[in-house]
N, C-alpha and C positions, 0 to 999 in steps of 0.2 A: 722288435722283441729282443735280440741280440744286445741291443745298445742298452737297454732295462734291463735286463741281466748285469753288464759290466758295471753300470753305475749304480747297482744294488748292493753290485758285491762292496765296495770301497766303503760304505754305507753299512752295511753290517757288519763288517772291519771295525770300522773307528766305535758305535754300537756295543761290540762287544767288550772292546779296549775301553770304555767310560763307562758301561753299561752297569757294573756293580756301583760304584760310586752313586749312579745317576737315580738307579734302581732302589738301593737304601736309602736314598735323601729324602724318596717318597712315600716310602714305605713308613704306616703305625705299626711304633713296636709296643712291644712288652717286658716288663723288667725281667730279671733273669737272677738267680742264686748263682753266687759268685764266690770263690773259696781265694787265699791268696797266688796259689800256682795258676789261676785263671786269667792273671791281671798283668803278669812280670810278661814284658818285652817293651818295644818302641812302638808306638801310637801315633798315629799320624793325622791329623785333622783334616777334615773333608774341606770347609769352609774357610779355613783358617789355615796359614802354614807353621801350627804349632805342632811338635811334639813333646812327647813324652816317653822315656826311660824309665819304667815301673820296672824296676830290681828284685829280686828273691827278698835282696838283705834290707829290704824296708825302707830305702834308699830311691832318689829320684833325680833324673836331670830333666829339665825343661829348655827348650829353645822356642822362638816366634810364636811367645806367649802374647795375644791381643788383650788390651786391658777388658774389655767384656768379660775375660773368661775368669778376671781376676778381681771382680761383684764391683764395690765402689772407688776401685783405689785412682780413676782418672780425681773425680772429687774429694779424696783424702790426700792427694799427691802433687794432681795438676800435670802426670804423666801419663805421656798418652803408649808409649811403649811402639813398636813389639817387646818385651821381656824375656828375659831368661834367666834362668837361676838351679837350685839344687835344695833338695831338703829328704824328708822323709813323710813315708805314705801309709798309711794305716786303712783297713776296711772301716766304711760307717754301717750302721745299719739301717735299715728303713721302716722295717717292721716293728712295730711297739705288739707284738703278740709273741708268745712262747711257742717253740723258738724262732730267735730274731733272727733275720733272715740278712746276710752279706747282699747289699747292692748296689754298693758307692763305693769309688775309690778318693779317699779326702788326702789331699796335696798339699801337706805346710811346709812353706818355704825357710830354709835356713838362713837363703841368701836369693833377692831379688834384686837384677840389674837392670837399667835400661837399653835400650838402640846403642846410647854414647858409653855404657858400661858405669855408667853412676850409681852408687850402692842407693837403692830405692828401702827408704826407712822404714817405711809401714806396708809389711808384705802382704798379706790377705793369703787368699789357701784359693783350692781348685776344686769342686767337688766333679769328676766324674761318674756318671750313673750308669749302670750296666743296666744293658737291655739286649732285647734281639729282633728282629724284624719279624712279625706276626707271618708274612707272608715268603720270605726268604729259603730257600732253600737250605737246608742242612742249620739253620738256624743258627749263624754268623753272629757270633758276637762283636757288639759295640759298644763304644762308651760314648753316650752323651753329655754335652754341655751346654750351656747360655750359647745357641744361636751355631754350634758346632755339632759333629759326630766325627769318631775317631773310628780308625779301624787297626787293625796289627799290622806292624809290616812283617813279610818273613823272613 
């Protein structure tokens, strides 16, 4: 009995240490209304070791951007990335009903590099979608993407 206790414990440890990560990847969410003070900080990909720097000032930096998260641009390019670069970010909306509701955050690139730092000519943009985990405690906001989910760092 002792010896299941010890090895339980080490196990709800690491559990708890992964456990949100692990817990939202399986979790359906639900979109969420999103205003722009909602969005600003660093974002860090579940899937992926991309982030994101969403600014106050409408401003953006991107690192270990994977080309998935950037729609067609391996077949406009023939680069396969990780990516990084800078631009500015604007809310999209989703709702076509009055009033249209904030739930995306759209990424246009100023400037797209590669791995090697190659100026990458045909940038593409990044839609994250804001949602929240239906079953989630305190209803945690995330941002989704093509094959990713991001969370804040603090």
């Amino acid at each position: 009995m002792k010896r299941r206790f010890v090895l339980a414990v080490p196990a709800l440890l690491l559990a708890a240490a992964c456990g949100l990560g692990d817990a939202l990847a399986d979790y359906p969410t639900e979109p969420v209304e999103v205003g722009t003070a909602d969005l600003v900080g660093v974002w860090a990909g579940y899937q992926s070791s991309a982030r994101y720097d969403l600014r106050a000032d409408g401003t953006f930096a991107a690192t270990g951007v994977p080309a998935g998260q950037l729609g067609t641009i391996y077949e406009r390019t023939g680069r396969v990335g990780p990516f990084h670069g800078h631009g500015h970010w604007t809310l999209g909306t989703r709702s076509h009903s009055s009033p249209q509701t904030a739930r995306e955050a759209v990424l246009d690139f100023d400037e797209l590099l590669d791995a090697d730092n190659a100026p990458v000519e045909q940038h593409g943009d990044v839609q994250l979608n804001a949602s929240t985990p239906t079953d989630a405690p305190d209803h945690v906001l995330i941002l989704t993407t093509t094959g990713d989910w991001f969370q804040r760092l603090p």
